[in-house]
PDB file of N, H, CA, C and O in Angstrom:
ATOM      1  N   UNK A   1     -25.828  14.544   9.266  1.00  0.00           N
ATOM      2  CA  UNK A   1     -25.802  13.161   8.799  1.00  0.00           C
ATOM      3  C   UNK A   1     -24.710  12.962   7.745  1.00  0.00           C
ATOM      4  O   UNK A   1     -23.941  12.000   7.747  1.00  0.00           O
ATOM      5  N   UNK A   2     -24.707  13.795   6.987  1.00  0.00           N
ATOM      6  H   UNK A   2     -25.331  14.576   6.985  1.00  0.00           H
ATOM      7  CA  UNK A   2     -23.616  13.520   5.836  1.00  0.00           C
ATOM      8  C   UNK A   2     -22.229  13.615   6.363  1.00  0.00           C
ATOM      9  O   UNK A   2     -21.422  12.835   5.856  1.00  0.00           O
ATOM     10  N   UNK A   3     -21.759  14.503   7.374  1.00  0.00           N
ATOM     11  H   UNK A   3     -22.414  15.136   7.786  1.00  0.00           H
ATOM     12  CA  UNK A   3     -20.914  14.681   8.297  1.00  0.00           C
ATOM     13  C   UNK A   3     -20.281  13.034   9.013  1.00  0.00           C
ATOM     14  O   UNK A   3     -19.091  12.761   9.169  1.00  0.00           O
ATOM     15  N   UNK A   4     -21.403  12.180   9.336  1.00  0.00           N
ATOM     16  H   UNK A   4     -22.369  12.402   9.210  1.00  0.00           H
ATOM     17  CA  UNK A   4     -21.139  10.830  10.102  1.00  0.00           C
ATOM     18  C   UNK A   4     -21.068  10.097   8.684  1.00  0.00           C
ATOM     19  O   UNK A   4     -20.202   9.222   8.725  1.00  0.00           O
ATOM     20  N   UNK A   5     -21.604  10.162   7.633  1.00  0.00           N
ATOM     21  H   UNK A   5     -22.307  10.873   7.599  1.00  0.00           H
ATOM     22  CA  UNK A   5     -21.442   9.587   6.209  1.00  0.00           C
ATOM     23  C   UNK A   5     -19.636   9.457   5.985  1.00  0.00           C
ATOM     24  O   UNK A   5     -18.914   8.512   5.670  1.00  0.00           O
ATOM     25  N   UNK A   6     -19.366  10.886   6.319  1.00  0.00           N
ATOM     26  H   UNK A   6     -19.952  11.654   6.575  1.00  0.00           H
ATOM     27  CA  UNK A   6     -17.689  11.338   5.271  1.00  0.00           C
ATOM     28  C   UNK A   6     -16.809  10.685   6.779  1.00  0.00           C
ATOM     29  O   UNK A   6     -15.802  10.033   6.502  1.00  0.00           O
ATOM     30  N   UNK A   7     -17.078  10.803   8.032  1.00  0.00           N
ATOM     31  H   UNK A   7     -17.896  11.332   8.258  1.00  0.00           H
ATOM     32  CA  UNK A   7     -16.360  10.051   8.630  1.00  0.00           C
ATOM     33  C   UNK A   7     -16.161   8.574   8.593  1.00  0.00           C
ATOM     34  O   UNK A   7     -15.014   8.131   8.541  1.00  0.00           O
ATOM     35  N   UNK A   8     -17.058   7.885   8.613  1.00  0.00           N
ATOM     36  H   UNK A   8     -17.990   8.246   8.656  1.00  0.00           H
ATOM     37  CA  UNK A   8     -17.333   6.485   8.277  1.00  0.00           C
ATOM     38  C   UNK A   8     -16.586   6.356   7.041  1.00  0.00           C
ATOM     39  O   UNK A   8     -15.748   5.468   7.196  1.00  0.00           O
ATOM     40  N   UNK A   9     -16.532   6.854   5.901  1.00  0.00           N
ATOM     41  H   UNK A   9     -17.213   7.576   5.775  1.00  0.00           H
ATOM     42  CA  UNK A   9     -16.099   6.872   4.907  1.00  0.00           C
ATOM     43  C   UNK A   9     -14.559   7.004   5.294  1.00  0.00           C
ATOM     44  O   UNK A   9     -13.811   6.032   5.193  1.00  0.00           O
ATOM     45  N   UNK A  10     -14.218   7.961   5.639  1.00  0.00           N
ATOM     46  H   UNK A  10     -14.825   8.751   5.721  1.00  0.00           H
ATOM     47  CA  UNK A  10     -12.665   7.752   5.676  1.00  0.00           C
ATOM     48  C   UNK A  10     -11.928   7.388   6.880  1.00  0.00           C
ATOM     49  O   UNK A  10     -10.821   7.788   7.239  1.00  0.00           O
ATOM     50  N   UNK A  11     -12.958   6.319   7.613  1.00  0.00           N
ATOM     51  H   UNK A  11     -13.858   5.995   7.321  1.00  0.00           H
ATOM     52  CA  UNK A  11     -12.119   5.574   8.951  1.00  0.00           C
ATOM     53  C   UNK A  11     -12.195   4.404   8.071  1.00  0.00           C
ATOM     54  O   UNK A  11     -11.285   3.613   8.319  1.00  0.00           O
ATOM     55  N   UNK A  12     -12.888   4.069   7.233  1.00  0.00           N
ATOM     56  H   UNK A  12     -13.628   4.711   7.032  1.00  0.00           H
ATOM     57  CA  UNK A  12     -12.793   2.321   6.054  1.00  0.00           C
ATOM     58  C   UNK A  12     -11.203   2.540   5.331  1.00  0.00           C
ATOM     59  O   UNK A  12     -10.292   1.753   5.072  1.00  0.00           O
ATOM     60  N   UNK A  13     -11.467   4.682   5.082  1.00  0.00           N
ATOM     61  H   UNK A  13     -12.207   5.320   5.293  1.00  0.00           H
ATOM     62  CA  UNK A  13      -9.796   4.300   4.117  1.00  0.00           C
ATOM     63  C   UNK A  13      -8.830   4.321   4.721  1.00  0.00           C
ATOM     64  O   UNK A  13      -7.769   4.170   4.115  1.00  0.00           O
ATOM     65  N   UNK A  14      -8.834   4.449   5.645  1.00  0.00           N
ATOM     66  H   UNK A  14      -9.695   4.571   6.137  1.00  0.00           H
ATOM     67  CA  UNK A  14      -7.956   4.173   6.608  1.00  0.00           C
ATOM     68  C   UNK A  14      -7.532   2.808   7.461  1.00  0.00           C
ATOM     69  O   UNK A  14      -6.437   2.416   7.863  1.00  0.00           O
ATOM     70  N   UNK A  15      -8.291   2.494   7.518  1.00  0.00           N
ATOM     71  H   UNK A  15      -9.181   2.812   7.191  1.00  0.00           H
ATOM     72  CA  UNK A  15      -8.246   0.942   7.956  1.00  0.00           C
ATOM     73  C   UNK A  15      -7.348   0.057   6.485  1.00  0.00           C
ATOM     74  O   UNK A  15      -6.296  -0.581   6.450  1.00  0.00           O
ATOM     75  N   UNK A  16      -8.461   0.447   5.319  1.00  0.00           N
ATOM     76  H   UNK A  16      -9.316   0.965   5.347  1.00  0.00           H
ATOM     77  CA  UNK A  16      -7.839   0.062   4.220  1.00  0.00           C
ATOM     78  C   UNK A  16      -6.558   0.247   3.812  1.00  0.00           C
ATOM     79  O   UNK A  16      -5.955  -0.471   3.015  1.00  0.00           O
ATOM     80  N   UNK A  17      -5.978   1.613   4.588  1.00  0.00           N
ATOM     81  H   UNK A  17      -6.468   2.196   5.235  1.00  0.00           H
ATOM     82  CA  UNK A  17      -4.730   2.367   3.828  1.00  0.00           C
ATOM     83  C   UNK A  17      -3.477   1.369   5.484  1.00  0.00           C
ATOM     84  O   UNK A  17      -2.422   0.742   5.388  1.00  0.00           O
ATOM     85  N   UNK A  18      -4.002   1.578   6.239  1.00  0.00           N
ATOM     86  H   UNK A  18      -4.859   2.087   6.318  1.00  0.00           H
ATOM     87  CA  UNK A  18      -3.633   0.467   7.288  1.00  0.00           C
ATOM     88  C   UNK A  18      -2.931  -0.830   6.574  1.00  0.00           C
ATOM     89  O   UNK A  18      -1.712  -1.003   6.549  1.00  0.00           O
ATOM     90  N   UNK A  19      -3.851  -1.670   6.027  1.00  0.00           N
ATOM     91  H   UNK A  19      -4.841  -1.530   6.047  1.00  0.00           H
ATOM     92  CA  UNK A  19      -3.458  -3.027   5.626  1.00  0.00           C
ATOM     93  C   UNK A  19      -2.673  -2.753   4.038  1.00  0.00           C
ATOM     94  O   UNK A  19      -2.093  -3.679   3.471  1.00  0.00           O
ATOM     95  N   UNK A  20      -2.715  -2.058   3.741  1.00  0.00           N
ATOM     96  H   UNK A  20      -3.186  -1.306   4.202  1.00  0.00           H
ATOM     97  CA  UNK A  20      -2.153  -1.401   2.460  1.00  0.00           C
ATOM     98  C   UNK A  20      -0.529  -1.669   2.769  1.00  0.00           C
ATOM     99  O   UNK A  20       0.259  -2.574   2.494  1.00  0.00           O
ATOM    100  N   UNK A  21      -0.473  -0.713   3.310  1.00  0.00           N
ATOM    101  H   UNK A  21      -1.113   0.022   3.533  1.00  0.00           H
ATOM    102  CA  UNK A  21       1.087  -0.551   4.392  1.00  0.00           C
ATOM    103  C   UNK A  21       1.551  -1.479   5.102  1.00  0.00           C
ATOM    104  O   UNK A  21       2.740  -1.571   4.795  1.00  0.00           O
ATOM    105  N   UNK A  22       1.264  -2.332   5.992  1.00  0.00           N
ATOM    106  H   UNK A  22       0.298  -2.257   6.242  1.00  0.00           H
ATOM    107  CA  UNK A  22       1.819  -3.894   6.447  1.00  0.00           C
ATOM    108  C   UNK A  22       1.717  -4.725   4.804  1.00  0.00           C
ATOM    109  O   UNK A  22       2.849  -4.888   4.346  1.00  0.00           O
ATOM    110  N   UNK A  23       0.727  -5.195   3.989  1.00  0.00           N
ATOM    111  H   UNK A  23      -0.192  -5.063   4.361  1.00  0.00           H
ATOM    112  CA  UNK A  23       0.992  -5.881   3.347  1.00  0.00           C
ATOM    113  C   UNK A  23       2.392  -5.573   2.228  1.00  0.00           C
ATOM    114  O   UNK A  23       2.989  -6.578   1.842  1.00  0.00           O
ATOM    115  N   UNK A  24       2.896  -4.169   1.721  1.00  0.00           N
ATOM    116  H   UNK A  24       2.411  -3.352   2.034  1.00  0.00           H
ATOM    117  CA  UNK A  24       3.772  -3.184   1.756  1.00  0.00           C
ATOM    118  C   UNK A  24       5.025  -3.459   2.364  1.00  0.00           C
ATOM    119  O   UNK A  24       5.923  -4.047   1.761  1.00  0.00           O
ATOM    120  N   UNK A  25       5.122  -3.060   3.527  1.00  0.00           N
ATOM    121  H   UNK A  25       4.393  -2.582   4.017  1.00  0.00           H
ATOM    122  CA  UNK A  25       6.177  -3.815   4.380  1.00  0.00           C
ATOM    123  C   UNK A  25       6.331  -5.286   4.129  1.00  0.00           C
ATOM    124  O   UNK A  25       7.358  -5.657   3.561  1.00  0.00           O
ATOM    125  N   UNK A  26       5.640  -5.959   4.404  1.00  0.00           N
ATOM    126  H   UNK A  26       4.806  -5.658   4.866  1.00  0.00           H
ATOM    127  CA  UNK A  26       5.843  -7.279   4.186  1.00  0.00           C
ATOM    128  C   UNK A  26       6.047  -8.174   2.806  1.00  0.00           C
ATOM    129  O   UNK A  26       6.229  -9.390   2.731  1.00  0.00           O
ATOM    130  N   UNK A  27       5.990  -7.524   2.091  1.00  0.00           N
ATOM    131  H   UNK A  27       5.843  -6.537   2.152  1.00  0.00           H
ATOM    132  CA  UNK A  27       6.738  -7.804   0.972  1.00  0.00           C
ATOM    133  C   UNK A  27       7.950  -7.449   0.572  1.00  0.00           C
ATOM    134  O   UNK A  27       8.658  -8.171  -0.130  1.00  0.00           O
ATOM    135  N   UNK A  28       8.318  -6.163   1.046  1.00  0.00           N
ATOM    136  H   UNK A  28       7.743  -5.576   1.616  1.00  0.00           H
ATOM    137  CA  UNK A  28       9.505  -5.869   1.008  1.00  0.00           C
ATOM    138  C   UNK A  28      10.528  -6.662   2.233  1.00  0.00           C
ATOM    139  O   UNK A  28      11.640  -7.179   2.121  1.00  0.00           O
ATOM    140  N   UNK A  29       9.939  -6.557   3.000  1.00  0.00           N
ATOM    141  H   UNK A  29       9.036  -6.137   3.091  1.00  0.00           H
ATOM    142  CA  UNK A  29      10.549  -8.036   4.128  1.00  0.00           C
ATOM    143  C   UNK A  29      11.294  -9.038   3.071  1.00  0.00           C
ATOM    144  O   UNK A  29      12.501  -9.275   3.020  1.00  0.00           O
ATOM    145  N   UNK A  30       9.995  -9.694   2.033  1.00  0.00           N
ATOM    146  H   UNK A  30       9.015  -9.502   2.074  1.00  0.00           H
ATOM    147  CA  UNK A  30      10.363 -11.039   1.732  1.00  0.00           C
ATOM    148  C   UNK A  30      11.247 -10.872   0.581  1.00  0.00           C
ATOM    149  O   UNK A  30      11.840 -11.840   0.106  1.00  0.00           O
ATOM    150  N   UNK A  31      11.373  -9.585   0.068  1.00  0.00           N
ATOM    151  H   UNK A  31      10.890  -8.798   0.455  1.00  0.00           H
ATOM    152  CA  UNK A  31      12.167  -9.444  -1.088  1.00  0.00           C
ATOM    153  C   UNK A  31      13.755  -9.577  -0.945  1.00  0.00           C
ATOM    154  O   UNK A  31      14.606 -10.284  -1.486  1.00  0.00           O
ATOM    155  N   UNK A  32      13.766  -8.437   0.165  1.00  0.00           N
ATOM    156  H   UNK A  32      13.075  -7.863   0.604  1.00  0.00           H
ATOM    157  CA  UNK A  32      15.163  -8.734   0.919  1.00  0.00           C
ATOM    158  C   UNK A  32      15.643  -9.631   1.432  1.00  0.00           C
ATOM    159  O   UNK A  32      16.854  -9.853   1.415  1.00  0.00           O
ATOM    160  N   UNK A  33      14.744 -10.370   2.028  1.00  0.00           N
ATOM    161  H   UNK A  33      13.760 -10.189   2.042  1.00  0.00           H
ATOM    162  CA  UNK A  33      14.813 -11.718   2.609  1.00  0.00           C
ATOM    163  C   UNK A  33      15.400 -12.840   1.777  1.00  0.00           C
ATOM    164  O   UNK A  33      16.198 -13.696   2.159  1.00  0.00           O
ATOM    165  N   UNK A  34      14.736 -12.651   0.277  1.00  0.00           N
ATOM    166  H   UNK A  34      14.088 -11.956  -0.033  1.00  0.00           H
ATOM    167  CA  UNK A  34      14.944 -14.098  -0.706  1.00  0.00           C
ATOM    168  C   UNK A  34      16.169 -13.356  -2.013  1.00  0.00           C
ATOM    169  O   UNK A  34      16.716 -13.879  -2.985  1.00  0.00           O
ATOM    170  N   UNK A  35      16.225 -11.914  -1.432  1.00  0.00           N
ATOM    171  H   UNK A  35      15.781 -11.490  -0.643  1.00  0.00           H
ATOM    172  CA  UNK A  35      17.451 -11.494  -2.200  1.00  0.00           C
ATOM    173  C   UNK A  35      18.699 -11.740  -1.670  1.00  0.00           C
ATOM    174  O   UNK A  35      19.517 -12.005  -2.551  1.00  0.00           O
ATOM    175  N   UNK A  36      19.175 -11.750  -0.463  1.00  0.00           N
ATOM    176  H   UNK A  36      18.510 -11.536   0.252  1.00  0.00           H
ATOM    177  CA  UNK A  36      19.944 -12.191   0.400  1.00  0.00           C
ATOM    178  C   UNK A  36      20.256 -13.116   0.581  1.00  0.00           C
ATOM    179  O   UNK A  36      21.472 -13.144   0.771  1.00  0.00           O
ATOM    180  N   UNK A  37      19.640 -14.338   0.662  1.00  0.00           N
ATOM    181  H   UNK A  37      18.652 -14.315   0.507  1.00  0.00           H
ATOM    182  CA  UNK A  37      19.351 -15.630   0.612  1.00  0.00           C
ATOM    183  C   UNK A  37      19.814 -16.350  -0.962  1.00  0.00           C
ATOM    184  O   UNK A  37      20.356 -17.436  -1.169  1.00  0.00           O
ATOM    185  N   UNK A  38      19.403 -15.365  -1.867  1.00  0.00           N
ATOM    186  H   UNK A  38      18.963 -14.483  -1.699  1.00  0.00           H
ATOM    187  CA  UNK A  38      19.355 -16.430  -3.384  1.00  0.00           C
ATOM    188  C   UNK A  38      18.540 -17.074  -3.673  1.00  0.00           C
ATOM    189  O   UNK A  38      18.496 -17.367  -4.868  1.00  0.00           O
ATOM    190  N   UNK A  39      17.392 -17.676  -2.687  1.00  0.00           N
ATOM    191  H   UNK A  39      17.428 -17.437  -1.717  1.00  0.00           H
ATOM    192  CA  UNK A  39      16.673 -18.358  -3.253  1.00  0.00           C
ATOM    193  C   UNK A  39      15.370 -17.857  -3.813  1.00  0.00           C
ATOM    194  O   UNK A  39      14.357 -18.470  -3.477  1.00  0.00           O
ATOM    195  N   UNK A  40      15.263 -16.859  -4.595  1.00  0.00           N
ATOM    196  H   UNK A  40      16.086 -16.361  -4.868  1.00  0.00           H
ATOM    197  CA  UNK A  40      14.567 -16.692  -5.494  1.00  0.00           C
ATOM    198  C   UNK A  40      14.732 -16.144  -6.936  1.00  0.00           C
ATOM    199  O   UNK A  40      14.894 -14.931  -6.806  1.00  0.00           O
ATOM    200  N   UNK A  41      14.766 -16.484  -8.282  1.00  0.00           N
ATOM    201  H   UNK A  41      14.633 -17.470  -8.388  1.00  0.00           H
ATOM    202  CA  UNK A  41      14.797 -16.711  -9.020  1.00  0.00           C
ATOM    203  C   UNK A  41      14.482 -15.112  -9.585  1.00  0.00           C
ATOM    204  O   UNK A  41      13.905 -14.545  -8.657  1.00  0.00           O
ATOM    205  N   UNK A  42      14.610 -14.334 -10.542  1.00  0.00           N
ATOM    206  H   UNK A  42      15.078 -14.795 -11.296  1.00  0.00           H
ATOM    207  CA  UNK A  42      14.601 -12.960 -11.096  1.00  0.00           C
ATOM    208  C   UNK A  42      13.083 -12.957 -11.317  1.00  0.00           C
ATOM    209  O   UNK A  42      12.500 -11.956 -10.901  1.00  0.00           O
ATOM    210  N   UNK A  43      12.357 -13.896 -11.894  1.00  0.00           N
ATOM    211  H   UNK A  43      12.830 -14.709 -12.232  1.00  0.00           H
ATOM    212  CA  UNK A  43      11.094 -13.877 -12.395  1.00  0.00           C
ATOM    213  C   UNK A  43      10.362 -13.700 -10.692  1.00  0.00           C
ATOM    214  O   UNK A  43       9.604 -12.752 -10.486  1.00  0.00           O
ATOM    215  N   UNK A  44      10.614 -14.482  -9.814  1.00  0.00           N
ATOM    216  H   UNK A  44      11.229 -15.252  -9.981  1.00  0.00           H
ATOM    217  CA  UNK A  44      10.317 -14.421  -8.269  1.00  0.00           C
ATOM    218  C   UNK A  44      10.176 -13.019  -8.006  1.00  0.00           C
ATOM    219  O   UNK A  44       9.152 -12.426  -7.667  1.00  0.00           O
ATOM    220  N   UNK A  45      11.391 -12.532  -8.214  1.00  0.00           N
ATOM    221  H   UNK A  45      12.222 -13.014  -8.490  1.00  0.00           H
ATOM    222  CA  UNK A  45      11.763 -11.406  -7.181  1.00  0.00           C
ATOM    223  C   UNK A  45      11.182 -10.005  -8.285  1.00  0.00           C
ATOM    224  O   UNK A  45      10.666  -8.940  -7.946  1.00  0.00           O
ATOM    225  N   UNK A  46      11.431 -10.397  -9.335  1.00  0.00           N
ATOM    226  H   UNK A  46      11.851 -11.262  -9.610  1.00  0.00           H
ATOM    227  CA  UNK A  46      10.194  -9.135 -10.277  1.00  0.00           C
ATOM    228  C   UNK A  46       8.486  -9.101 -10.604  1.00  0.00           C
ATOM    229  O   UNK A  46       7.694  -8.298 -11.098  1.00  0.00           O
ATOM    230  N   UNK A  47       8.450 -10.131 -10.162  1.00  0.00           N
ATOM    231  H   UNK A  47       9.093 -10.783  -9.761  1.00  0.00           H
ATOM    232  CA  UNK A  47       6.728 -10.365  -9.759  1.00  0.00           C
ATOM    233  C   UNK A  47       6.236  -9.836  -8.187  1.00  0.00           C
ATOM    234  O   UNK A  47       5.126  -9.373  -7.925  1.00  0.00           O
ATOM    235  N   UNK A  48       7.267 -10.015  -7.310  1.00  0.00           N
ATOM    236  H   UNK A  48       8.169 -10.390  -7.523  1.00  0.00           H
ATOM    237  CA  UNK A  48       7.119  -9.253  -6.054  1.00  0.00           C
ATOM    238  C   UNK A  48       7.098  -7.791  -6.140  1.00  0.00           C
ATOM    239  O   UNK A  48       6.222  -6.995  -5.802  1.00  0.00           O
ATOM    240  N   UNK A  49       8.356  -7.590  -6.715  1.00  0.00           N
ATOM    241  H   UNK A  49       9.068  -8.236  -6.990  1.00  0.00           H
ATOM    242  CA  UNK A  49       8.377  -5.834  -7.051  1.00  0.00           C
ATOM    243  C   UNK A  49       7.397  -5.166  -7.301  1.00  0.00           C
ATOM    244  O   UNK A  49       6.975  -4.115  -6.819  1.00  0.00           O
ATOM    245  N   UNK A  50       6.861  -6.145  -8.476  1.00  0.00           N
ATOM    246  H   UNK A  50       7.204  -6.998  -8.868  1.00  0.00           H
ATOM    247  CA  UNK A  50       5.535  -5.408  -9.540  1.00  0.00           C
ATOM    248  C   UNK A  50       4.468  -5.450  -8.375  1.00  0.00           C
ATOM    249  O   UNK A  50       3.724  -4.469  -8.385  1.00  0.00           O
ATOM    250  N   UNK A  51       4.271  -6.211  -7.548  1.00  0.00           N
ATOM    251  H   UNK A  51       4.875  -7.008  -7.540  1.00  0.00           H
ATOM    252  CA  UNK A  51       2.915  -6.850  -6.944  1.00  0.00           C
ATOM    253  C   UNK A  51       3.320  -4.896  -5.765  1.00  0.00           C
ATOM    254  O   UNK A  51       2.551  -3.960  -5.982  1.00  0.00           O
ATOM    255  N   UNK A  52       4.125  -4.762  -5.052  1.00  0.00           N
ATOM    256  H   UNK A  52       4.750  -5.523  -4.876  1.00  0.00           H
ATOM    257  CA  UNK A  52       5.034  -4.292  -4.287  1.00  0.00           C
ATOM    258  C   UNK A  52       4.506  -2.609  -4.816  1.00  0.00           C
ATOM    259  O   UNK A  52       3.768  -1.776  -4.289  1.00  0.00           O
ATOM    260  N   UNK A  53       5.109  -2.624  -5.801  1.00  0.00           N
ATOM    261  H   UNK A  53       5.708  -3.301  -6.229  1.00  0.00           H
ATOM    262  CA  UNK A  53       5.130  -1.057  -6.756  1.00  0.00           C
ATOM    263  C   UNK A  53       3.280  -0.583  -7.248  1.00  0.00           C
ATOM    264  O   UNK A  53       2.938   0.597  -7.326  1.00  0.00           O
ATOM    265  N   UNK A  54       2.302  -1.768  -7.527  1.00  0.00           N
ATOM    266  H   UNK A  54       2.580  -2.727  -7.465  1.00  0.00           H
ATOM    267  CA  UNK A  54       1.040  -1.654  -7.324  1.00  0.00           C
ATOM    268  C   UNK A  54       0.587  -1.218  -5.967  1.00  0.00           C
ATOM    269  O   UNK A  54       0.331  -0.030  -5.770  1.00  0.00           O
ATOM    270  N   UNK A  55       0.463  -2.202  -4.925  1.00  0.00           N
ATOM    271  H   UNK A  55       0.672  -3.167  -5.085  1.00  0.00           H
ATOM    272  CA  UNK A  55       0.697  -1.514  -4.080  1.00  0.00           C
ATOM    273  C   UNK A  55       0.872   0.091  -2.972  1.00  0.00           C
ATOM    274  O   UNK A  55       0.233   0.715  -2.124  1.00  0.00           O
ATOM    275  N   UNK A  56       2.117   0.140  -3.669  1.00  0.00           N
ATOM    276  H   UNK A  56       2.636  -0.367  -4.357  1.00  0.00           H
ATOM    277  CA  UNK A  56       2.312   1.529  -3.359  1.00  0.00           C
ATOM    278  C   UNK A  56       1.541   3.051  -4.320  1.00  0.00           C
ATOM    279  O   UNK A  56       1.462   4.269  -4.158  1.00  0.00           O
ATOM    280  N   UNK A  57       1.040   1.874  -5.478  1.00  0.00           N
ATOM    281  H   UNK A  57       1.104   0.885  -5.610  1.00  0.00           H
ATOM    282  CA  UNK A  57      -0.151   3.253  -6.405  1.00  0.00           C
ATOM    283  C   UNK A  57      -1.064   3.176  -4.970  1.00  0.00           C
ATOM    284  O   UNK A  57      -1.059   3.896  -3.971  1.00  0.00           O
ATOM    285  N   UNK A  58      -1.690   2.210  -5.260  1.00  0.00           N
ATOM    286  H   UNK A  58      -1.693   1.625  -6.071  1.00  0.00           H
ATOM    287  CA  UNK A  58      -2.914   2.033  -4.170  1.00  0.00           C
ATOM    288  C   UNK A  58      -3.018   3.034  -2.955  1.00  0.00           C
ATOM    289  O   UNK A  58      -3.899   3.871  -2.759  1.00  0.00           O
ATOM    290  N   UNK A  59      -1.812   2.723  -2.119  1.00  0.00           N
ATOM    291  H   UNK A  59      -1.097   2.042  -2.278  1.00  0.00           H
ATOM    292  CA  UNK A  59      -1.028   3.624  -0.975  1.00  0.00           C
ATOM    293  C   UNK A  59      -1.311   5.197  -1.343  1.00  0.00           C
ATOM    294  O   UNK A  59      -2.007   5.989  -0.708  1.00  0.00           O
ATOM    295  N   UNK A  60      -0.616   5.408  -2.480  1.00  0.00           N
ATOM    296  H   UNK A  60      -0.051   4.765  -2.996  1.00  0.00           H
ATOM    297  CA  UNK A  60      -0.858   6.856  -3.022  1.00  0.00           C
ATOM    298  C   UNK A  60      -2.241   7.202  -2.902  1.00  0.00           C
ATOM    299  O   UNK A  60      -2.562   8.201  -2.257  1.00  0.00           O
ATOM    300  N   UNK A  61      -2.997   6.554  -3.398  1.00  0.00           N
ATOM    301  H   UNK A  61      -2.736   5.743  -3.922  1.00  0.00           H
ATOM    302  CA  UNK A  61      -4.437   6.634  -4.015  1.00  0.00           C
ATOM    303  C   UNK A  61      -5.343   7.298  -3.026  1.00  0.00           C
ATOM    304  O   UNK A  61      -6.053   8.303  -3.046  1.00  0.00           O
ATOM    305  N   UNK A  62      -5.021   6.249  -2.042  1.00  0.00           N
ATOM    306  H   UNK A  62      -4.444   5.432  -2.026  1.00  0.00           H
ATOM    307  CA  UNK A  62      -6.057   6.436  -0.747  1.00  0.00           C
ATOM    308  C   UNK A  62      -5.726   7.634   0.035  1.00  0.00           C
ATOM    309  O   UNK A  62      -6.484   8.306   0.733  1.00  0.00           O
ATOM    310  N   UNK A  63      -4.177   7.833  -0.247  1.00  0.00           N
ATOM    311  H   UNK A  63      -3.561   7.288  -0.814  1.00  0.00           H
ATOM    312  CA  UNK A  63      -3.840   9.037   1.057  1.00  0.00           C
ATOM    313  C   UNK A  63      -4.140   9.743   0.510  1.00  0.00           C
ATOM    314  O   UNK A  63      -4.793  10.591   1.118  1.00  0.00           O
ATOM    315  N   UNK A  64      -3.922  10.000  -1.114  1.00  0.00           N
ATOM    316  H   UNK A  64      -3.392   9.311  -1.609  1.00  0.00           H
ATOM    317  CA  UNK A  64      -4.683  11.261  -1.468  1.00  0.00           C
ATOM    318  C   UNK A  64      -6.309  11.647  -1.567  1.00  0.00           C
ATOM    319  O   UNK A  64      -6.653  12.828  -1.630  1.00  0.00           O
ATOM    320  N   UNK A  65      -7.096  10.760  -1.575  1.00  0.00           N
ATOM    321  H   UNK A  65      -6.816   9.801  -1.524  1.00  0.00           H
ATOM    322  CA  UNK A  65      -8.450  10.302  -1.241  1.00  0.00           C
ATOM    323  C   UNK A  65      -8.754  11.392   0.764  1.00  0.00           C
ATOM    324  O   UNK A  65      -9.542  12.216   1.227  1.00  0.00           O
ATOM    325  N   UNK A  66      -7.428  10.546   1.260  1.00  0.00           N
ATOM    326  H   UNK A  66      -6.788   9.877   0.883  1.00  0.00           H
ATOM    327  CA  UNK A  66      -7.918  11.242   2.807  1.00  0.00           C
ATOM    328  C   UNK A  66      -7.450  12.678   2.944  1.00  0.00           C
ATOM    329  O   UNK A  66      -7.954  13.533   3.673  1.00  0.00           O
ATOM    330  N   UNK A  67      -6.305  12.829   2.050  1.00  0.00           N
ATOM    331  H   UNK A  67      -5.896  12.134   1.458  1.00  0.00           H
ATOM    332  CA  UNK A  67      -5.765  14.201   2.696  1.00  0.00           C
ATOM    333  C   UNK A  67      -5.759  14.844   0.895  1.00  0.00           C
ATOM    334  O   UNK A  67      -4.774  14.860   0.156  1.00  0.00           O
ATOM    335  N   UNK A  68      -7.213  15.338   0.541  1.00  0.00           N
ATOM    336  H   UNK A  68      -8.013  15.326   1.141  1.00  0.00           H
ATOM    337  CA  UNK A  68      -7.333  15.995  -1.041  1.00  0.00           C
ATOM    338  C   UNK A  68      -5.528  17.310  -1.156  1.00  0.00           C
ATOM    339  O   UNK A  68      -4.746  17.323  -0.206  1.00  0.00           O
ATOM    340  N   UNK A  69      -5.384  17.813  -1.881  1.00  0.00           N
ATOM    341  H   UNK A  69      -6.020  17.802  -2.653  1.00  0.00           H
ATOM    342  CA  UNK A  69      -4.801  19.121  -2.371  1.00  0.00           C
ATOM    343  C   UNK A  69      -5.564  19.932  -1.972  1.00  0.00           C
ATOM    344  O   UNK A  69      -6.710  19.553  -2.214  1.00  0.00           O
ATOM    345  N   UNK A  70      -5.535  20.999  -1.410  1.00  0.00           N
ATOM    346  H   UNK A  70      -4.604  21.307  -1.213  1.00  0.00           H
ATOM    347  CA  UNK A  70      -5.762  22.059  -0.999  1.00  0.00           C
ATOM    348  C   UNK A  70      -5.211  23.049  -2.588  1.00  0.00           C
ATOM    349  O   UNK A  70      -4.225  22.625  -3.191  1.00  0.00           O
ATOM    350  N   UNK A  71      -5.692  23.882  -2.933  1.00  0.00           N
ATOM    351  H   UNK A  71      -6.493  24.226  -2.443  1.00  0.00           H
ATOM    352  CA  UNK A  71      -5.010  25.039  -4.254  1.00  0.00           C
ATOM    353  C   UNK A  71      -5.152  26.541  -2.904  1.00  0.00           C
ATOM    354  O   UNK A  71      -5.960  26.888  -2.042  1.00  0.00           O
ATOM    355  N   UNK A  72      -3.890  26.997  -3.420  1.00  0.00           N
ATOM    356  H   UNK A  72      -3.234  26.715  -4.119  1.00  0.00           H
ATOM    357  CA  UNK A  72      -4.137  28.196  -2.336  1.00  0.00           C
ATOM    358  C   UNK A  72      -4.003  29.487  -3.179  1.00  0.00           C
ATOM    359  O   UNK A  72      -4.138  30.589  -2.646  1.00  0.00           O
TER     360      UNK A  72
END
């Protein structure tokens, strides 16, 4: 039982670590997008970053959550 517990458990972080990564991508889409463009303003485009660079803790977080350190 605890076995179907830890799977269930890390098919959610995964799903989670899933939308992690498109939302990820897709900000960096729009960064380049409105950097290229000009039309966004420094305060714009460093509130994306920040939002962007959180994010990618998160990203960290979970993969290390699914795949622990091993010490050998």
């Amino acid at each position: 039982m605890q076995d179907m517990t830890k799977m269930d458990r890390e098919s959610v972080l995964r799903v989670r670590l899933d939308v992690l990564l498109r939302e990820h991508r897709d900000l960096d889409t729009a960064i380049v997008a409105l950097d290229e463009y000009g039309r966004a303003d420094m305060l714009t485009l460093r509130r994306l970053k920040k939002q962007k660079l959180a994010l990618k803790d998160r990203i960290a977080r979970i993969e290390d959550e699914i795949t622990p350190d091993i010490i050998a």
